[in-house]
TORKOL-4160 file (C-alpha; in steps of 0.2 Angstrom, whole numbers, padded with zeros to 4 digits, m for minus):
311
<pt num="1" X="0191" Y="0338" Z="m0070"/>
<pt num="2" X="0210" Y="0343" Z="m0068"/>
<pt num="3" X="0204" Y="0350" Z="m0054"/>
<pt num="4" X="0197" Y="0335" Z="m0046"/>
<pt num="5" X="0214" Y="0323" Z="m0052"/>
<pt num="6" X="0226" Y="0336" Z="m0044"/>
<pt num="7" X="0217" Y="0336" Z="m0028"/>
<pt num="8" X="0214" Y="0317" Z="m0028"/>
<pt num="9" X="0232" Y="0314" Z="m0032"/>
<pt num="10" X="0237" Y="0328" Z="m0017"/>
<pt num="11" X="0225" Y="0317" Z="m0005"/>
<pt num="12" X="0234" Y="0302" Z="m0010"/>
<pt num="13" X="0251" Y="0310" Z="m0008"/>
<pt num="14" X="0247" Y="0315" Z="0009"/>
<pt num="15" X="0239" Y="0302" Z="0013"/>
<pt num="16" X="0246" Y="0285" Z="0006"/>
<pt num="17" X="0255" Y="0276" Z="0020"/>
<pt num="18" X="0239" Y="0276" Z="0027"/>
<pt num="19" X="0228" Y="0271" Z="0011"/>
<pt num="20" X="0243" Y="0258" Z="0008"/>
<pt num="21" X="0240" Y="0250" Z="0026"/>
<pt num="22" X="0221" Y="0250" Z="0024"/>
<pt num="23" X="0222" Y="0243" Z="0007"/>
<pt num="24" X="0234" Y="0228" Z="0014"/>
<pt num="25" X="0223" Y="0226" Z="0028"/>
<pt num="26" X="0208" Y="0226" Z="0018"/>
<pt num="27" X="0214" Y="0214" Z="0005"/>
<pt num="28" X="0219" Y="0200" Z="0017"/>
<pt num="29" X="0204" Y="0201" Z="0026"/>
<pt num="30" X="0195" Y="0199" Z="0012"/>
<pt num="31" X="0207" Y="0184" Z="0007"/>
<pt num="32" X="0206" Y="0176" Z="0025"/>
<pt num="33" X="0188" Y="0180" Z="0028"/>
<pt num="34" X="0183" Y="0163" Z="0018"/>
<pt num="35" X="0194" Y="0151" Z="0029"/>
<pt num="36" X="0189" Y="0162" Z="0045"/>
<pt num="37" X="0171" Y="0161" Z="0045"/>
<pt num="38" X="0167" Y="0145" Z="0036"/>
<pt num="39" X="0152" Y="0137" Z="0042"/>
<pt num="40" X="0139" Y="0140" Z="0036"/>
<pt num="41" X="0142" Y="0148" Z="0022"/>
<pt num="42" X="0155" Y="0132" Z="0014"/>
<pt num="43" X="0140" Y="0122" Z="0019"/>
<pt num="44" X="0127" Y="0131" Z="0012"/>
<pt num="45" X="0135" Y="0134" Z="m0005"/>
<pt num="46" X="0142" Y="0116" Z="m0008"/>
<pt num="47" X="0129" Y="0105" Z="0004"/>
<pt num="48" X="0119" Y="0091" Z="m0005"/>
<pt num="49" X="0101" Y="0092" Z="m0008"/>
<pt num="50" X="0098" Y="0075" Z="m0014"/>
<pt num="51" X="0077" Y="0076" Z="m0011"/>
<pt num="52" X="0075" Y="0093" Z="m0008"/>
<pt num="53" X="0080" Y="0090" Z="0010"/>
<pt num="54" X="0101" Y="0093" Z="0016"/>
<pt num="55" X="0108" Y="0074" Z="0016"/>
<pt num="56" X="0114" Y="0072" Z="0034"/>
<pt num="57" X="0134" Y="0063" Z="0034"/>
<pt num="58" X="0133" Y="0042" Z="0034"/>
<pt num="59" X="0139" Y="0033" Z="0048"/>
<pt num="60" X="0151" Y="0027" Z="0033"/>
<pt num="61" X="0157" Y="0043" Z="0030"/>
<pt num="62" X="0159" Y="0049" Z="0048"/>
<pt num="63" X="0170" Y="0033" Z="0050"/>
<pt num="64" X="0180" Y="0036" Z="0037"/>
<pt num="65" X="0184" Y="0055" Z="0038"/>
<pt num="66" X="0188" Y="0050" Z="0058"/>
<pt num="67" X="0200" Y="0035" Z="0051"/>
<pt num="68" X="0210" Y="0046" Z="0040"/>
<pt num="69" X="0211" Y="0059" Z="0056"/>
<pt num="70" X="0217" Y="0045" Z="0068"/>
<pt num="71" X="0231" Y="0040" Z="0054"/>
<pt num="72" X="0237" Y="0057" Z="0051"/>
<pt num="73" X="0237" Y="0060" Z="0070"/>
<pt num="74" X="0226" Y="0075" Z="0069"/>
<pt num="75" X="0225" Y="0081" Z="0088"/>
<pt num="76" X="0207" Y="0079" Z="0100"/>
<pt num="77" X="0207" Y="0100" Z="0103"/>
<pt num="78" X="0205" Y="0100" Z="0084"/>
<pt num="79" X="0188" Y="0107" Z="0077"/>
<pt num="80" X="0182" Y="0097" Z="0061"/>
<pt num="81" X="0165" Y="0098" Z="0055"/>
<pt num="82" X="0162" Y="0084" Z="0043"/>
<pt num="83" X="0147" Y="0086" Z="0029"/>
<pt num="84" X="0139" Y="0079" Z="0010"/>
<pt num="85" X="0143" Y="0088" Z="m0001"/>
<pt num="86" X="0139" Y="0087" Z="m0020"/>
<pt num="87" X="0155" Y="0090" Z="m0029"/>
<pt num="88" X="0167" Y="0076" Z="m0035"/>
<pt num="89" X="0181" Y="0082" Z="m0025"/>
<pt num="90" X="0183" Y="0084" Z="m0007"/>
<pt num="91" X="0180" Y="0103" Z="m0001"/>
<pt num="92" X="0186" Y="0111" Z="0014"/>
<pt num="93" X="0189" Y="0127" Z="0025"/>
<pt num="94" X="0197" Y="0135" Z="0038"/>
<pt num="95" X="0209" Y="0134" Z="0052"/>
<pt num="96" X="0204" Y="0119" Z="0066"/>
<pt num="97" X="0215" Y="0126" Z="0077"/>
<pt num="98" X="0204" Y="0141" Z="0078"/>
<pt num="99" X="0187" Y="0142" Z="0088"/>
<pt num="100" X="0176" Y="0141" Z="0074"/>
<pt num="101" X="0186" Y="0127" Z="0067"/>
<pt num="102" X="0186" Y="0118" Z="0048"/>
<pt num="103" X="0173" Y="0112" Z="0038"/>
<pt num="104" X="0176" Y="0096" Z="0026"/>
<pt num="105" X="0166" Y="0092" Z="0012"/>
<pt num="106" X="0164" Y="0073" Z="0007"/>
<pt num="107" X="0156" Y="0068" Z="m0010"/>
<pt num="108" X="0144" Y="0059" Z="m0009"/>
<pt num="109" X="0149" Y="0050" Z="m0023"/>
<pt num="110" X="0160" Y="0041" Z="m0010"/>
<pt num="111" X="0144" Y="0031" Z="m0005"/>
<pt num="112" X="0144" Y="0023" Z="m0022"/>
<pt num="113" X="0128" Y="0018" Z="m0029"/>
<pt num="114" X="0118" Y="0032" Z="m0020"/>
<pt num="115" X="0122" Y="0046" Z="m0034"/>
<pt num="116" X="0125" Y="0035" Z="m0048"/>
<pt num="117" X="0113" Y="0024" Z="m0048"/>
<pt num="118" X="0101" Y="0026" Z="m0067"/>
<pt num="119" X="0088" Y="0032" Z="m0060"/>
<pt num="120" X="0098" Y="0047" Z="m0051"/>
<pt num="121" X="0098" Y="0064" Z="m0061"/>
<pt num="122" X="0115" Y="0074" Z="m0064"/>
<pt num="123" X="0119" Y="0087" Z="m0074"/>
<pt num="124" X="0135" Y="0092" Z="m0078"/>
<pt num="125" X="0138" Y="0110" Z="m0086"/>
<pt num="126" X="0119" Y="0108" Z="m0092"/>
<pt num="127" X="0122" Y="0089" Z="m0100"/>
<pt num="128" X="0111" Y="0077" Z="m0092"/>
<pt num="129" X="0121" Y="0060" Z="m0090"/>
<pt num="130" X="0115" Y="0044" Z="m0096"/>
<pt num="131" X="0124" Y="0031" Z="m0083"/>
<pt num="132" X="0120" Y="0019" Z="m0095"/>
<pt num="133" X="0129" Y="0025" Z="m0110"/>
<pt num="134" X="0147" Y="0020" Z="m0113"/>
<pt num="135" X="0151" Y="0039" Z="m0108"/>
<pt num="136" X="0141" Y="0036" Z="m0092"/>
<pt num="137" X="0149" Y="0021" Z="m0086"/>
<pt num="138" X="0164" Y="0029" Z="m0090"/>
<pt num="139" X="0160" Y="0043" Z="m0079"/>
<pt num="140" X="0151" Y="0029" Z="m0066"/>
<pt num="141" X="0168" Y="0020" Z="m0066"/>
<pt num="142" X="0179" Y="0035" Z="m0061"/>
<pt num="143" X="0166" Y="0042" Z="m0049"/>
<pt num="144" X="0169" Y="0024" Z="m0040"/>
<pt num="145" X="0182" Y="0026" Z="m0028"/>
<pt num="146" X="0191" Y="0011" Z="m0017"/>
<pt num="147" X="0192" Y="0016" Z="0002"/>
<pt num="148" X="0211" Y="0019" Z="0000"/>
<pt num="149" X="0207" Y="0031" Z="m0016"/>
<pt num="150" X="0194" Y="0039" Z="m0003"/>
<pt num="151" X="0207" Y="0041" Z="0011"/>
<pt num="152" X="0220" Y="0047" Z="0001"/>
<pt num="153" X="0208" Y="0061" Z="m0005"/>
<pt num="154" X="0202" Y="0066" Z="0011"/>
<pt num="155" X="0219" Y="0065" Z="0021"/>
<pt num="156" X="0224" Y="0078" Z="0006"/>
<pt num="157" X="0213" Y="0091" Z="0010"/>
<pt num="158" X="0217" Y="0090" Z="0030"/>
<pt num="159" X="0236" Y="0090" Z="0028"/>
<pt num="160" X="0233" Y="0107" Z="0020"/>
<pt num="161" X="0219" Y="0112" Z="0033"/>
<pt num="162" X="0234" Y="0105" Z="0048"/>
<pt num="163" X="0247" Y="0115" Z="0039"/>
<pt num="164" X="0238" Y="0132" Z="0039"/>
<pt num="165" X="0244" Y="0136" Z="0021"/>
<pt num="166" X="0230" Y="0149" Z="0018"/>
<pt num="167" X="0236" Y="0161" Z="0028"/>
<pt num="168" X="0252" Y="0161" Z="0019"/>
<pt num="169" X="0241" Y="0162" Z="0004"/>
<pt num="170" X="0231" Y="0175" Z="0010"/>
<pt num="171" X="0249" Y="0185" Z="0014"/>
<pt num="172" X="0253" Y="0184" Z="m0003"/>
<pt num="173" X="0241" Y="0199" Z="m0012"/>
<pt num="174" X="0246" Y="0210" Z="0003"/>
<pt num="175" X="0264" Y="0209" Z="0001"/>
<pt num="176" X="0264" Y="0211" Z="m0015"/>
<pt num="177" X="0255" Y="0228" Z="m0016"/>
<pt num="178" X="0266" Y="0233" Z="m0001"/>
<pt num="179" X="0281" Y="0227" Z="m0014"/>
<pt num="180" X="0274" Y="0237" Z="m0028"/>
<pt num="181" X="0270" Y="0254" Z="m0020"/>
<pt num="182" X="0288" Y="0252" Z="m0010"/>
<pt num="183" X="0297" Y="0248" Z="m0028"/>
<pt num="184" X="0285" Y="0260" Z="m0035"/>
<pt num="185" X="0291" Y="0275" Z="m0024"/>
<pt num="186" X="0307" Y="0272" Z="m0024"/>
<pt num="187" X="0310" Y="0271" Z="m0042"/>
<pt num="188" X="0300" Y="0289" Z="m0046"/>
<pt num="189" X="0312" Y="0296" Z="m0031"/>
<pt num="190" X="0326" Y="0289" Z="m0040"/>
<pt num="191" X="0320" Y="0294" Z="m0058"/>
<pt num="192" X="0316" Y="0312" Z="m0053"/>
<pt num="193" X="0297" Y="0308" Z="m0056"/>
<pt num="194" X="0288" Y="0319" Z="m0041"/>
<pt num="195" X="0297" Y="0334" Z="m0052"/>
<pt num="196" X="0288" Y="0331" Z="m0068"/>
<pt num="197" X="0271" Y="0332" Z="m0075"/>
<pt num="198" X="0257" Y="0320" Z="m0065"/>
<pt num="199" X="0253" Y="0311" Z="m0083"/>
<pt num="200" X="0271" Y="0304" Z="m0083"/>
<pt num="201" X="0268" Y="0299" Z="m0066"/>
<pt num="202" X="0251" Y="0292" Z="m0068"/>
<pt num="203" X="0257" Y="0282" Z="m0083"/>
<pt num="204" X="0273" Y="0278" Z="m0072"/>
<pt num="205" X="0261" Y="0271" Z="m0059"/>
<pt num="206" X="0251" Y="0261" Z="m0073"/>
<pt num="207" X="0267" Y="0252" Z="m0077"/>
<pt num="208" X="0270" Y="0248" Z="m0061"/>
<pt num="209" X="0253" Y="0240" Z="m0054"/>
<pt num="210" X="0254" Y="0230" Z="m0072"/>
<pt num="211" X="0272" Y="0222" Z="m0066"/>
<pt num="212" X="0264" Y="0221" Z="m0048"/>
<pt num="213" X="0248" Y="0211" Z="m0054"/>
<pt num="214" X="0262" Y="0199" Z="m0067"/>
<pt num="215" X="0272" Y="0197" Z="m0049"/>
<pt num="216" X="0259" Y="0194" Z="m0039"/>
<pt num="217" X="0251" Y="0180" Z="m0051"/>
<pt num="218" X="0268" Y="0170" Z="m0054"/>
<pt num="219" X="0272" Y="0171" Z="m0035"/>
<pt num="220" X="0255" Y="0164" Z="m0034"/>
<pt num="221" X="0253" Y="0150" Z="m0046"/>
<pt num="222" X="0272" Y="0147" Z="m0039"/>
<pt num="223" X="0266" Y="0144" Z="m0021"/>
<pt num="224" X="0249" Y="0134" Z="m0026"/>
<pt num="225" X="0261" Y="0122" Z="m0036"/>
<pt num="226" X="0273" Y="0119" Z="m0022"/>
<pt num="227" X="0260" Y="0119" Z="m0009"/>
<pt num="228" X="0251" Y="0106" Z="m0019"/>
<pt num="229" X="0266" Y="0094" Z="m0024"/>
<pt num="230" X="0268" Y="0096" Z="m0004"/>
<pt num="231" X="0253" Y="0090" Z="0001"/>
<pt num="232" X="0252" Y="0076" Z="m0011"/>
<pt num="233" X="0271" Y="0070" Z="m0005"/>
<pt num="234" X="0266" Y="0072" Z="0014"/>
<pt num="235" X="0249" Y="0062" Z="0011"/>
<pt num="236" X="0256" Y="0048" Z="0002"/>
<pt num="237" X="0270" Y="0044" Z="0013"/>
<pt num="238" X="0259" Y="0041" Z="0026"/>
<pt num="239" X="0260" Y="0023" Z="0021"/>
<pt num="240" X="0258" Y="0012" Z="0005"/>
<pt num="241" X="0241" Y="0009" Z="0005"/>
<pt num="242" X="0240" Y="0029" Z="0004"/>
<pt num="243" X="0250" Y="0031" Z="m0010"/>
<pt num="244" X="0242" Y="0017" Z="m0020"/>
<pt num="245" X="0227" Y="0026" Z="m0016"/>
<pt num="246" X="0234" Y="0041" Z="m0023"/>
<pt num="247" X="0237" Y="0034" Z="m0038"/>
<pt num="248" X="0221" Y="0028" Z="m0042"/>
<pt num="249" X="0213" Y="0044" Z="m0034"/>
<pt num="250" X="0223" Y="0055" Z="m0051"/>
<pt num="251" X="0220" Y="0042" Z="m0061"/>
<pt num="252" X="0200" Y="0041" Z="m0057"/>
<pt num="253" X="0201" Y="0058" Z="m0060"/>
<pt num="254" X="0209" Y="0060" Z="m0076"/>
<pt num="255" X="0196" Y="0048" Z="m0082"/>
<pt num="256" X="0182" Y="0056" Z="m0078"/>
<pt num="257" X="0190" Y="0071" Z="m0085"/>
<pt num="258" X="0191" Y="0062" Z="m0101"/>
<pt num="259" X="0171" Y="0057" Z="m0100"/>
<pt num="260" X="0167" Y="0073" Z="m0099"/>
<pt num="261" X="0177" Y="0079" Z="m0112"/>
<pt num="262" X="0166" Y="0068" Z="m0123"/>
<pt num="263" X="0150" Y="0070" Z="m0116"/>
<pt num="264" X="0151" Y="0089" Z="m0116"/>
<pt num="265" X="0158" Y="0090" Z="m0134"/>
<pt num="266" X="0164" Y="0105" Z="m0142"/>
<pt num="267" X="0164" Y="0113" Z="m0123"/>
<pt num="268" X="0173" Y="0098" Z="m0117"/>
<pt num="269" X="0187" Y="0100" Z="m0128"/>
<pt num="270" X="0187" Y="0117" Z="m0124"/>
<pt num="271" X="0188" Y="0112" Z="m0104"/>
<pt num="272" X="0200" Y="0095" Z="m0101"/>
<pt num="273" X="0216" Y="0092" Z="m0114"/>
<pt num="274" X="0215" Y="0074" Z="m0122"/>
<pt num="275" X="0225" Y="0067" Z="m0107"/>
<pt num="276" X="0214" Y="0074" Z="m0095"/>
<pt num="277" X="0218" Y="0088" Z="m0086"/>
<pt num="278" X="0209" Y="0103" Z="m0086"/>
<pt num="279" X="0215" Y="0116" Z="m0097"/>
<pt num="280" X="0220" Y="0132" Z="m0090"/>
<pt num="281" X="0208" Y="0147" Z="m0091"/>
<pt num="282" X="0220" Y="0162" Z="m0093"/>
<pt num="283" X="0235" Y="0158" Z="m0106"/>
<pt num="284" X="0246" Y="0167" Z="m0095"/>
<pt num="285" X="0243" Y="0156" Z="m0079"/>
<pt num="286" X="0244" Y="0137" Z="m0073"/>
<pt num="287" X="0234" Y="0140" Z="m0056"/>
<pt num="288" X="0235" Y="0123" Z="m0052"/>
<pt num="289" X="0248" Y="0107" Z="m0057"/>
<pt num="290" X="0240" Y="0097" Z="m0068"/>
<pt num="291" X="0234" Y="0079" Z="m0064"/>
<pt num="292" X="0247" Y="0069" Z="m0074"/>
<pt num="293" X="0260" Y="0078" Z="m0066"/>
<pt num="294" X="0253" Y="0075" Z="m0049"/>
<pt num="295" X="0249" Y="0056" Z="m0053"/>
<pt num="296" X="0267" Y="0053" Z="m0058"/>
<pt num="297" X="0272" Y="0062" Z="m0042"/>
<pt num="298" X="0263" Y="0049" Z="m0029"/>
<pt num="299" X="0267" Y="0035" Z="m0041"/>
<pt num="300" X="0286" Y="0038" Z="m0039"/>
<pt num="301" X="0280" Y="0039" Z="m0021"/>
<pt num="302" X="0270" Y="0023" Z="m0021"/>
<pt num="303" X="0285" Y="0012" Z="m0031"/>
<pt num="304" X="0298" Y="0019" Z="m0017"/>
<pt num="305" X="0286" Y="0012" Z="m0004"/>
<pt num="306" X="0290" Y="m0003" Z="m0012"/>
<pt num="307" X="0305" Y="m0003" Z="m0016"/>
<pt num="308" X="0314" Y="0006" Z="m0001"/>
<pt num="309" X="0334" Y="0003" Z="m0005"/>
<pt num="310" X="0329" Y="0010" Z="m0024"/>
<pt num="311" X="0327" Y="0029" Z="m0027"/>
């Protein structure tokens, strides 16, 4: 066994610029891969199946994904393909100003009645809703969006599909590993490390990949938070009516968040805080910002639309 480590770590030592190039290569490949080849795998995992055939997209959903492209100014050479999908929230991948283009989600919950209609089955985390319980119409209600509401959610996603932000996101495990093993190097060189036993070493290393992951998750969560607080800014000062929709789009959604919590029970308390926003699943990450926080944003947004000479 010592045998096999000491000849492992002698391969690694030769070899490592190499392994570290491959390993950063590997890893945003693997990171970029999703928004590189979207279609059809986007489609197949979050395409609705409302009678056990795919739901082709409504003439009403067409026109309004194309209304929110022409307001944004989304270019003709652009590749979009638009699609139903089942989820409450608009889904999208991809780059549109590559070949293969960007797929978007639309909910079909935007066509109203069509999904929450009584006699339409959902489950939600294995609870069956009952529209016509005070939880369901709660649900119903937050589930109905106005056409701004809609817009606003949909112009979202593509200002982040426009603004290529996923390859900077995809950059960010890479450069981190690079970081590590550079740091990591340089700090055995400088501590005399490569002259000591390989246990120090290995625990050395341990340390350092620890420190590396903490990094690399706060750089993370970081950029997700500014990246999001940007898109929601750049959305709703598209106009007014954009903003308001914004508003209402949080708020429809801290709602529902709030039905849930009561229709799940124990589990709901366990998934969305009594304000509505989705409690985080590792205590020592915030992945995303929560949905008051990015309400209050667009709604500062919305009053300044306004009230132009007030900040």
């Amino acid at each position: 066994m010592a045998g096999f480590m000491w000849r492992a770590a002698a391969f690694v030592q030769r070899h490592r610029k190499s392994l570290l190039v491959g390993s950063c290569t590997g890893l945003f490949g693997v990171q970029i891969s999703y928004y590189l080849f979207p279609d059809p795998v986007i489609q197949w995992l979050y395409q609705y199946w409302p009678y056990g055939q795919p739901a082709p997209l409504s003439p009403k959903l067409q026109h309004l994904f194309q209304e929110v492209l022409q307001d944004i100014g989304v270019p003709l050479s652009h590749r979009y393909k638009p699609f139903t999908t089942f989820t409450f929230q608009p889904v999208v991948a991809g780059f549109p100003r590559l070949p293969a283009g960007a797929v978007v989600g639309i909910p079909a919950s935007f066509l109203g009645g069509v999904v929450t209609n009584t006699d339409h089955l959902v489950v939600v985390h294995g609870q069956r809703v009952n529209w016509q319980s005070p939880v369901g119409v709660r649900l119903r209600d937050a589930l109905t969006l106005s056409h701004d509401a809609q817009k606003f959610a949909l112009a979202r996603e593509v200002v982040y599909l426009e603004s290529s932000a996923a390859a900077l996101q995809a950059l960010l495990a890479p450069a981190c590993l690079a970081g590590t093993w550079a740091l990591g190097v340089g700090a055995k060189h400088a501590l005399g490390l490569y002259g000591g036993p390989m246990n120090l070493r290995a625990a050395f290393n341990l340390v350092a990949a620890v420190v590396g992951f903490v990094v690399y998750a706060f750089s993370m969560d970081s950029l997700t938070h500014f990246l999001e607080a940007w898109q929601d800014r750049r959305t709703a000062s598209l106009s007014a009516a954009y903003a308001q929709g914004g508003v209402e789009f949080y708020e429809k959604i801290l709602s529902g968040n709030l039905a849930l919590r009561s229709l799940l029970g124990r589990e709901g308390e366990k998934l969305y805080t009594p304000s509505g926003n989705v409690i985080p699943s590792h205590w020592f990450r915030i992945k995303h910002l929560p949905y008051t926080t990015r309400r209050d944003s667009v709604l500062q947004m919305w009053r300044m639309t306004l009230n132009p000479g007030r900040s």
